[in-house]
N, C-alpha and C positions, 0 to 999 in steps of 0.2 A: 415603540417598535415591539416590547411584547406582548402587544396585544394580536400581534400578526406573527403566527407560527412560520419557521422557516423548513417545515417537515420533507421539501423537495428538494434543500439543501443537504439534510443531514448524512444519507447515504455516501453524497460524495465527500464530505469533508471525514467523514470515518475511515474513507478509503485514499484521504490527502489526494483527490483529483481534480478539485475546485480549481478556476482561475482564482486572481491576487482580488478581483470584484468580490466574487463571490463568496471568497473565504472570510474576507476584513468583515464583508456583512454577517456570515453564518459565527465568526468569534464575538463579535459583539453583541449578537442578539443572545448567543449562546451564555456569556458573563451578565446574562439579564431574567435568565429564563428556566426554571428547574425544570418546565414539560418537557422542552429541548433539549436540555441535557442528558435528563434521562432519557428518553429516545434515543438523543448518542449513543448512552451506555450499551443501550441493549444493539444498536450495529457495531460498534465495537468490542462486543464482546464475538457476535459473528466474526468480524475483520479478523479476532486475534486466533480463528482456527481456523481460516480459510487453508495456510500452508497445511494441512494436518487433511485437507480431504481429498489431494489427491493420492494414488498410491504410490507407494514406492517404486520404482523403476532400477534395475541395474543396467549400466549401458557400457559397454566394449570398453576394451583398454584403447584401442584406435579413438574410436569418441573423445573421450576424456581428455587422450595428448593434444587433439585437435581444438576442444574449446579451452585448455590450457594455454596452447599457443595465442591463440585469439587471444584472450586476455592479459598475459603476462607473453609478447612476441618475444623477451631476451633467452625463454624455454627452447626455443627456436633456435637458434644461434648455437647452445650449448648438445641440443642433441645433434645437430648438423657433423660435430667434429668429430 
């Protein structure tokens, strides 16, 4: 297997999007192969600043309570009273 590079895999297994196929084959070729790994390293290190390129936003106190609520619905219930 490391003679056949999985270089169409590595993008998504840096960004954990693989199916359970794809992954099992992209880890094991990857515990075989230092091309490929290095390769990872270098999407993984993009992966590790993707959060970091969009800008900052500030959004409404209205916003905020609303994807609060969404998330924790018991926020709901206590501001209701």
């Amino acid at each position: 297997m490391t003679d056949q590079h999985i270089s169409d895999l590595i993008p998504g297994y840096a960004l954990d999007c693989l199916d359970e196929t794809e992954f099992d084959q992209a880890k094991a070729h990857l515990a075989l192969c230092p091309l490929c790994r290095a390769e990872l390293a270098s999407y993984q290190a993009v992966v590790d600043r993707l959060g970091m390129a969009a800008p900052d936003v500030t959004c409404s106190d209205d916003l905020k309570h609303q994807l609060i609520v969404r998330v924790h619905p018991a926020v709901s219930a206590v501001s209701d009273e």
